[in-house]
Residue, then its C-alpha position, 0 to 999 in steps of 0.5 A: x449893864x456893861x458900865x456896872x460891870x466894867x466898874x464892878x471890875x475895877x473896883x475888884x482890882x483896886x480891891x485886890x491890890x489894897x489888901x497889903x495891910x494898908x502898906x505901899x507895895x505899888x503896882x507892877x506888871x511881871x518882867x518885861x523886855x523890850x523885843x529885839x525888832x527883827x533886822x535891826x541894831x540895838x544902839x546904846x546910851x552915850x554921848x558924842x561931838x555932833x558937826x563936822x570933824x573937817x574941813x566942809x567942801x568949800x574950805x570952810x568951817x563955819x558949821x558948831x560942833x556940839x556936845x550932846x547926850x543920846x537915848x539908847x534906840x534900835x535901827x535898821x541896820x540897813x536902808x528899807x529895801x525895794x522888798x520891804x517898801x513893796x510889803x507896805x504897797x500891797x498892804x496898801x493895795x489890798x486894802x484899797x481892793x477890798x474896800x472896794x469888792x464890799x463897796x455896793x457900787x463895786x463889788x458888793x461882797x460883804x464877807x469882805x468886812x467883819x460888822x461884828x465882833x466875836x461876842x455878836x455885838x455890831x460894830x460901830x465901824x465896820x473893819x476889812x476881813x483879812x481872812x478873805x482872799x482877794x480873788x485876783x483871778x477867779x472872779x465873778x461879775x461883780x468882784x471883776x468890776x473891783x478888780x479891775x477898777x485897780x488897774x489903769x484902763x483901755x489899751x496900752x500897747x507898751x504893757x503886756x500885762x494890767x499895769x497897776x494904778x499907782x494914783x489910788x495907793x492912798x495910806x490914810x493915817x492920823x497922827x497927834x500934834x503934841x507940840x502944838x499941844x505941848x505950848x502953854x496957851x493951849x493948856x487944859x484948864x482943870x478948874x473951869x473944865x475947858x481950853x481957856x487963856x487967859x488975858x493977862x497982859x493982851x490988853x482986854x476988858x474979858x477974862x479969857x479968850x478963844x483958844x485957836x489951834x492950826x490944823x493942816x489936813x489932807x482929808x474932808x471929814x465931811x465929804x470923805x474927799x481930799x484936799x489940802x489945806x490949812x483950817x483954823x479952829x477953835x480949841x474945844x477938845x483934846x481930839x483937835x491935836x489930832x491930825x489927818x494925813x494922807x500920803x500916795x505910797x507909790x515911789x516916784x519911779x521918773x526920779x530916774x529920768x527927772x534926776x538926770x535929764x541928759x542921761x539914759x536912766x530909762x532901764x532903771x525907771x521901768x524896773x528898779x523898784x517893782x523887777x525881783x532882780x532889785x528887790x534887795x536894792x534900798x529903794x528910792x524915789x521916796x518923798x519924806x511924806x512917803x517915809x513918815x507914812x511907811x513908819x506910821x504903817x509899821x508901827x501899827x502891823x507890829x503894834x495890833x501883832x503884840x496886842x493881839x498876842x496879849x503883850x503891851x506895844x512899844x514905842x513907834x517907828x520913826x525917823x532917826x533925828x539927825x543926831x540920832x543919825x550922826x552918833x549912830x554913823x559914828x559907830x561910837x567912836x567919837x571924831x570919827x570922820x567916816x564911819x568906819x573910824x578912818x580918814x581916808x575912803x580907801x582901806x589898806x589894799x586901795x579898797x573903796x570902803x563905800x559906794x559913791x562917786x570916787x573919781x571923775x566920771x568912773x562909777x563902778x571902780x567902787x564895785x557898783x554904778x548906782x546903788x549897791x545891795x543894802x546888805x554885806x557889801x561893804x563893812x558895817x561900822x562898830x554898831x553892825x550898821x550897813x551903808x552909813x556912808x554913801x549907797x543912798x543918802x538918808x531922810x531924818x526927821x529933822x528939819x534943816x537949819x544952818x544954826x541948829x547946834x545954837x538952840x537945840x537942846x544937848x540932850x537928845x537934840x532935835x528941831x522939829x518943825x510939822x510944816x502946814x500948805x500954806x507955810x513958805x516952801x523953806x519951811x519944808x526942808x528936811x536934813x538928809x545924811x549920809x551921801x549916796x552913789x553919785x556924791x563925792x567922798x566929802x557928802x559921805x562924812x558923818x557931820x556932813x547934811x544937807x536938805x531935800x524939801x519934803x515932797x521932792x523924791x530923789x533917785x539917790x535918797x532913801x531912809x531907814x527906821x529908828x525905834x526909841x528902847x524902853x529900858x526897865x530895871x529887870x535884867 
C-alpha cells in the first residue's frame, strides 16, 4: 500500500511539473545560500604559486613551485580547540552510556531507545533517545551498573575522583571509497546488469571475469567485535565501496611525556586537554585517524540539524588538502613567504608575530612557552584566518610525497591515497603545515611541509576544518 502511495505521489509531481504546455521550464528549488558555518571564514576562488618561496632549511631548493586553481570553501578560522574537541568526546561518551543503560546486560532501561516512529510504525534499527537524560547522579541498581561500567575500576589512590575510561570512546563511522569506485575496471555494467571486466587483452578464453575490490575495516559485521584488517572481495553491489572504520576519540595525553622524554611535561599531561583553564588552547595529541572521525561527526550534527529544519544539507567537513591549506595561509597574496605577507618574523616594533621557537632555548620571548590561545593573540592574515603560522602544526588530508607538484592536477590539486593495514607504513604519511611552538622560523612558511604518519599523535600538531562552498547563481 505505502509503494502505491509513494508512487501515486510521484506521479502528481511529475504531473504538475509537465502542465507547461509541453514547454521546458526545468525544475528548481526557491533561492538557496550556502549557510555561513559558525566560526569560520569564507575563502574565495582564485589562483596561487604552490611550493616554497625561499631557500629550504638545509640551503636547497630542490622542491617545484606550481601553478594551481583553487575552489572557493569556508575554514576555521582557528585551530579545533580543547573545547570544541571535548563537545565530540562526550557526544561520544553519551552515546556509548546509553547504549549501555538500555543493554539488558546493563541497564535494562528501554526509554533509552526510540523503537518506533512518530507514526507508530516499528523501527527496523532502533536509534538512542537523546531526550532522556543520562542520570549521572541519581541512579538505581541497574542504571548504576551502566554508569559505572564507563569508569575505570578498583582503587586508584592517585585520582580523587572516577576517572573516565578513555579505551571505550569508540566512534564507529562509514564512509565510501569513491576512488575505488571511481577506477575503470569497477565500472557498473548497465547492459548486463552487474560489475564485470571485461578480458580483452588479459589473455583468457572467458568473457569477463570476477570484479575484486579491497576492503580495509576496523569492524566484524559478524561478530559486532573489532578488528583490523584487509579483505578482498568480489564486487557484487555498489554497497561494497562502503567502508567501516572505527577510531578511539580520545586524545593521546602522554604525547606530552612521549614528545620530550628528558623534560617535565607532566602538568601539561595531567591537564591540558580535560582542565577548563585550557579549554580555549588548540588541542593536541590528535592522530590524523582521530581528526578524519571529528569531521565525519560534525558533519552528521550539522547535516541531521538541517535536515530536521526541512533545509538541504551541505557539503562535508573535511580537511583542508594541502593546497587548500597553502592558499589559505597566504591570505591571497601571492609569493607570500609568511602569512601576513612579509619576510621577516618580526614586525616594526621587534614584535614576534607567531608563536614558535624564535631563539635558543628561550620559548616564551614570543609571549607563550608552548601553545598559545587559538583565538586573537597574534594578527589574523588577509583571510581573517588565526595561527597559520606557528602555535600547532596542522594535519591536511593530503598524503606526503616529495614529487607531488609533478603529477597532481593544477586545479584543485590533491594526491589522496586511503592506506589499508596491511600497506607498508610510508604509505601512511600525511602533509602537516604550518610549524608549531617548538619549530624554528623556517617550519613556519607557507610553502613549507613536512609529514606525520597517520596513527602517531604529536604534542604540537593539531587540524582545523575546511567545508567546500556550494556556489548557486542567486545573489
Amino acid at each position: 500500500m505505502k509503494k502505491l502511495l509513494i508512487f501515486a505521489l510521484g506521479t502528481l509531481l511529475l504531473a504538475s511539473c509537465s502542465s507547461n504546455n509541453g514547454e521546458l521550464v526545468g525544475i528548481y528549488s526557491r533561492a538557496w545560500k550556502d549557510p555561513k558555518p559558525y566560526g569560520m571564514m569564507l575563502i574565495p576562488r582564485g589562483s596561487f604559486t604552490m611550493g616554497p618561496n625561499d631557500q629550504d632549511a638545509n640551503w636547497a631548493m630542490n622542491s617545484q613551485t606550481k601553478t594551481v586553481s583553487i575552489d572557493a570553501f569556508w575554514m576555521d578560522e582557528t585551530e579545533i580547540t580543547n573545547g570544541e574537541y571535548r563537545q565530540f568526546v562526550v557526544y561520544v561518551r553519551d552515546s556509548i552510556v546509553r547504549e549501555r543503560l538500555a543493554d539488558p546486560a546493563f541497564g535494562d532501561d528501554e526509554s533509552f531507545k526510540i523503537t518506533m516512529d512518530k507514526k507508530g510504525n516499528e523501527l527496523e534499527t532502533p536509534v538512542l533517545n537523546w531526550n532522556k537524560s543520562i542520570p549521572w547522579k541519581k541512579y538505581n541498581e541497574d542504571q548504576g551498573r551502566a554508569i559505572q561500567s564507563m569508569y575505570y575500576s578498583g582503587y586508584d589512590a592517585t585520582q580523587l575522583v572516577p576517572q573516565l575510561d578513555a579505551t571505550i570512546l569508540n566512534y564507529k563511522y562509514i564512509w565510501v571509497d569513491y576512488r575505488q569506485a571511481a577506477l575503470k575496471e569497477n565500472k557498473f555494467n548497465a547492459i548486463l546488469g552487474r560489475y564485470d571486466r571485461s578480458t580483452e587483452g588479459l589473455g583468457t578464453t572467458k568473457d569477463s571475469v570476477d570484479v575484486m575490490i579491497i576492503k580495509d575495516t576496523t569492524y566484524n559485521l559478524a561478530t559486532g567485535g573489532l578488528e583490523n584488517k584487509t579483505v578482498y572481495r568480489e564486487l557484487a553491489r555498489r554497497g561494497d565501496f562502503i567502508q567501516t572504520k572505527i577510531v578511539n576519540v580520545y586524545p593521546d595525553t602522554l604525547c606530552w611525556i612521549r614528545d620530550f622524554t628528558y623534560a617535565y611535561n607532566e602538568p601539561y599531561m595531567h591537564m591540558y586537554f580535560s582542565h577548563p583553564g585550557y579549554g580555549q588552547y588548540p588541542v593536541v595529541g590528535v592522530t590524523w585517524e582521530q581528526a578524519v572521525a571529528f569531521c565525519d561527526w560534525r558533519t552528521r550534527t550539522y547535516n541531521m540539524a538541517l535536515i530536521r529544519g526541512g533545509n538541504p544539507t551541505v557539503q562535508e567537513y573535511r580537511l583542508p588538502t594541502e593546497g587548500e591549506w597553502e592558499y589559505a595561509a597566504r591570505g591571497g597574496r601571492d609569493f607570500a613567504m609568511y602569512p601576513w605577507g612579509g619576510q621577516y618574523i618580526r614586525d616594526m616594533k621587534g614584535c614576534f608575530l607567531a608563536n614558535f621557537k624564535p631563539l635558543r632555548g628561550n620559548y616564551g620571548v614570543d609571549g607563550f612557552g608552548i601553545t598559545a590561545p587559538a583565538g586573537a593573540v597574534y594578527p589574523p592574515n588577509n583571510y581573517g584566518l588565526y595561527n597559520m603560522a606557528g602555535n600547532v602544526a596542522e594535519w591536511t588530508g593530503s598524503a606526503y610525497d616529495k614529487s607531488t607538484p609533478t603529477f597532481v592536477h593544477d586545479m584543485n590539486p590533491q594526491y589522496q591515497y586511503n592506506a589499508k593495514s596491511t600497506d607498508n607504513i610510508i604509505r601512511t604519511r600525511k602533509v602537516v603545515k604550518g610549524g608549531s611552538w617548538k619549530d624554528v622560523g623556517a617550519f613556519l612558511q607557507c610553502g613549507v611541509k613536512t609529514y606525520e604518519y597517520q596513527t602517531e599523535a604529536r604534542s604540537y600538531i593539531g587540524f582545523r576544518c575546511v567545508r567546500s562552498h556550494i556556489e548557486t547563481g542567486f545573489r
